[in-house]
C-alpha positions in Angstrom: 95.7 118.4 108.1 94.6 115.0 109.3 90.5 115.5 108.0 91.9 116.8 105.0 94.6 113.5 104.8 91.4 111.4 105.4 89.5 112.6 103.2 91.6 114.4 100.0 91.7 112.3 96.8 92.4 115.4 94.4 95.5 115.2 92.8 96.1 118.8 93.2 95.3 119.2 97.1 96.8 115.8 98.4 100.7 116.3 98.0 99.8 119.5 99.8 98.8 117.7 103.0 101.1 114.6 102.7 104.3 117.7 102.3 102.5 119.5 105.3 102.2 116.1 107.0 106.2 115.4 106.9 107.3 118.9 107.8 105.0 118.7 110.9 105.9 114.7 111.9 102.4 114.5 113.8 101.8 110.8 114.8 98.0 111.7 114.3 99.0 112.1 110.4 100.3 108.3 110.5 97.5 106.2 110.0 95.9 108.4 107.1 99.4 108.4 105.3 99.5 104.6 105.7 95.3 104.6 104.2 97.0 106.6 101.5 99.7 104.2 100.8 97.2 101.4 100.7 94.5 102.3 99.0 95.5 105.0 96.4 97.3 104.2 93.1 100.2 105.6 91.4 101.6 108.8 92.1 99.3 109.8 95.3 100.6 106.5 97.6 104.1 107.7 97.1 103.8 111.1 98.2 102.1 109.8 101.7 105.2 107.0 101.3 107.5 110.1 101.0 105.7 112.1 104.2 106.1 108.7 106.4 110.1 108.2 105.7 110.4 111.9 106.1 109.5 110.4 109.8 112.8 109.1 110.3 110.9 106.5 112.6 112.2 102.7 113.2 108.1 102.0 113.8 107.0 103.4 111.6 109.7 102.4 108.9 109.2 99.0 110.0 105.2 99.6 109.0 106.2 100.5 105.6 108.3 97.2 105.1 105.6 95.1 106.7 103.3 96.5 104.4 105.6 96.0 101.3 105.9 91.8 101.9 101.9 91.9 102.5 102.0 93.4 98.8 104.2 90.9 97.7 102.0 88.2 98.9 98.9 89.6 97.0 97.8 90.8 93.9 100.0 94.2 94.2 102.8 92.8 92.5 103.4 95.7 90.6 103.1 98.6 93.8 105.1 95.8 95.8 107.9 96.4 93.4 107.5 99.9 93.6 107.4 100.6 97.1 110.2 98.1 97.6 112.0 100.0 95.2 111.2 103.1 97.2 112.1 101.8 100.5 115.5 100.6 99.2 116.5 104.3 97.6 115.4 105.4 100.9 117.8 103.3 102.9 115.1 101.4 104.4 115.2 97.8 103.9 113.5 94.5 104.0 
């Protein structure tokens, strides 16, 4: 699951992985989700958003909001908004 979180950019295959990734709650599948998050647009970042609160982990939570205000403070103002958004329906917060 991780090679395949590492290295899947197909839009069919990925939110395989990242739902296999939450059920399973490996902390090997964290870094990959959080590569996901980062560097993926649309759609495929919030399905590895949706594996790592499936976590249910303060750290790793924490991560997630850390990396929203890095967004904020760049040119992702528009994913910023998004995950914030995100985060917020999920209870996490800023």
């Amino acid at each position: 699951i991780k090679y395949n979180l590492e290295t899947a950019d197909d839009w069919i295959i990925l939110p395989v992985f990242t739902k296999k990734a939450a059920e399973i709650k490996h902390n090997s599948f964290v870094d990959p989700l959080f590569k996901i998050v980062t560097e993926f647009s649309d759609w495929k970042w919030l399905t590895a958003a949706e594996a790592l609160v499936a976590y249910k982990d303060k750290n790793v939570n924490k991560r997630l909001i850390f990396l929203s205000q890095q967004m904020k403070s760049s040119n992702f103002s528009r994913k910023h908004e998004a995950l914030s958004n995100f985060l917020k329906r999920n209870n996490i917060h800023e």
